[in-house]
C-alpha positions in Angstrom: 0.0 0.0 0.0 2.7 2.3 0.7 4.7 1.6 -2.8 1.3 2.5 -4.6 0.9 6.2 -2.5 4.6 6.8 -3.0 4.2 6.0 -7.0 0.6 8.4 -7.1 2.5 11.2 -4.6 5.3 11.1 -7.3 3.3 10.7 -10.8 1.6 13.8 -9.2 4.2 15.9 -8.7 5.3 15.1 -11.8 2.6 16.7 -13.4 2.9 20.0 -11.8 6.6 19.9 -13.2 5.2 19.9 -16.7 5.8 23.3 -19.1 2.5 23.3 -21.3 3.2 23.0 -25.2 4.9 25.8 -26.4 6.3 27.3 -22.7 9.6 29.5 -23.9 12.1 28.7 -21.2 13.9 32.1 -21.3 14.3 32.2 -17.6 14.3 29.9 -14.6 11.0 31.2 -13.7 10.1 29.7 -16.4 11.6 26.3 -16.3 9.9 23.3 -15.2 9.8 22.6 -11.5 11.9 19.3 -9.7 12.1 18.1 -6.0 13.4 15.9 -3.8 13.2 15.3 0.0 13.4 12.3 2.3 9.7 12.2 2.9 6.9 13.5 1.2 2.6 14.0 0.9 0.6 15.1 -1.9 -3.0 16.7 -1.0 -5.4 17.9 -3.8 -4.2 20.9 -2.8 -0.6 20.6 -2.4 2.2 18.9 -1.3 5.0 19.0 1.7 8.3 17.7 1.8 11.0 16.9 5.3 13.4 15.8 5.5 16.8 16.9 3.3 14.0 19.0 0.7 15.2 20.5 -2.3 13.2 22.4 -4.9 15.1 23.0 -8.1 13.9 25.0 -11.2 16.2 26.1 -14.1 19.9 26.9 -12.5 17.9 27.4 -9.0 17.4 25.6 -5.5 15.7 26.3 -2.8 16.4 24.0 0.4 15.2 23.6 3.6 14.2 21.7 6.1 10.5 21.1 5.1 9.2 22.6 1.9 5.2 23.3 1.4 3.7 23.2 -1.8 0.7 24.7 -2.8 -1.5 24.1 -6.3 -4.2 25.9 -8.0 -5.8 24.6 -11.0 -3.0 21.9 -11.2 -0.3 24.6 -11.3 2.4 25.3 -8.8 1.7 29.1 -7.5 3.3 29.0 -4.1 6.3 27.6 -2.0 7.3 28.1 2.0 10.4 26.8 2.8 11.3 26.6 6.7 14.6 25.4 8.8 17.6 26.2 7.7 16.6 27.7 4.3 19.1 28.3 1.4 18.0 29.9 -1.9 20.7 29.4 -4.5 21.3 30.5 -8.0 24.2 30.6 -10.6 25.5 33.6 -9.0 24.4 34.3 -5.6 23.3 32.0 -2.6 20.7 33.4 0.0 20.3 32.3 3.5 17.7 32.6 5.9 15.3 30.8 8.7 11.9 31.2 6.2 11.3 31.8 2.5 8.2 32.1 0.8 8.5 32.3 -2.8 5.8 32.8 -5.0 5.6 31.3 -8.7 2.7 33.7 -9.8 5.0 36.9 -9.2 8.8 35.0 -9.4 9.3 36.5 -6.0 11.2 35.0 -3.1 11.0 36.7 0.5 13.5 35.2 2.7 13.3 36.2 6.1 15.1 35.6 9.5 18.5 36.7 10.1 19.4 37.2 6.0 22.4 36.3 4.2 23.0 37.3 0.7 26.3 36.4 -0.9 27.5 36.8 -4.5 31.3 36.0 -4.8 33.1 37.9 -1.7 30.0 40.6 -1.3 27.7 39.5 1.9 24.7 41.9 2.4 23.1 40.8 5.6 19.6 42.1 7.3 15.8 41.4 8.4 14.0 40.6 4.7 15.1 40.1 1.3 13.1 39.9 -1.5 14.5 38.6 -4.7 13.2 38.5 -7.9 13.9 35.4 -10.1 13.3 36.4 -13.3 14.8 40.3 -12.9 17.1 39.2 -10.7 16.9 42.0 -8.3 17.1 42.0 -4.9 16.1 44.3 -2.3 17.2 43.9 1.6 15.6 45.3 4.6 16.9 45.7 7.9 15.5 43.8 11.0 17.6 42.2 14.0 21.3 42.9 13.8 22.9 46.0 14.9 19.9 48.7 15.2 17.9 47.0 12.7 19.8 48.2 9.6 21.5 46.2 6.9 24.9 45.4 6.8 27.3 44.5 3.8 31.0 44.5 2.6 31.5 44.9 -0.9 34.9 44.4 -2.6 35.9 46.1 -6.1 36.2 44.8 -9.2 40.3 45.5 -9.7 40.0 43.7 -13.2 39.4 47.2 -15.0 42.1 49.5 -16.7 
């Protein structure tokens, strides 16, 4: 009995990981969605995921302790990540204690003690919102000294 719920959970999942005929895959938002985890549930409206879980689309992972999916009309629109939460892409890795990131507006809020590092730059605060498909990000202070943000940046030394 449990082989056959494991085998629906998955075949379901599967299907919100679908593009639709003709989906242009010019950005990770836009790429189909993957997962993995340790343990897992699919609800009609939903899914969660403990355990070592891992949500990859395009060049991007988020990973967390437990991962909560929900679905809409048999399409992904929203994620909450929780427990030592890491939001990675090709060029920058985000860290934080919560993220939320939502598939109808390819934004991520990650919030709790935030760490954003891209190469040697950290920028720390409260709240970061990143957008996946712009790929801008925009920190807000919280915690920390007196509640601002905090970074180091080093210079590019590569120019002439």
């Amino acid at each position: 009995m449990r082989t056959i719920r494991t085998l629906a959970f998955t075949a379901a999942l599967g299907l919100l990981a679908l593009p639709t005929v003709g989906d242009a895959q010019s950005s990770p938002a836009d790429a189909p969605v993957a997962f993995g985890a340790d343990q897992g549930e699919y609800t009609p409206t939903g899914f969660s995921l403990r355990g070592r879980a891992e949500v990859f689309q395009g060049g991007n992972r988020l990973r967390a302790d437990a991962i909560v999916g929900t679905t809409a009309e048999g399409e992904l629109r929203r994620l909450e990540a929780t427990g030592g939460v890491y939001f990675v892409t090709p060029a920058q890795t985000m860290r934080g204690d919560r993220a939320v990131y939502d598939l109808t507006t390819d934004e991520v809020v990650v919030t709790g003690d935030v760490v954003l590092s891209q190469g040697q730059n950290v920028l720390t605060g409260g709240r970061l919102v990143y957008n996946v498909r712009t790929e801008a990000a925009r920190m807000e202070g919280g915690g920390g000294q007196d509640g601002r943000i905090q970074g180091v940046f080093y210079p590019d030394n590569r120019g002439g």
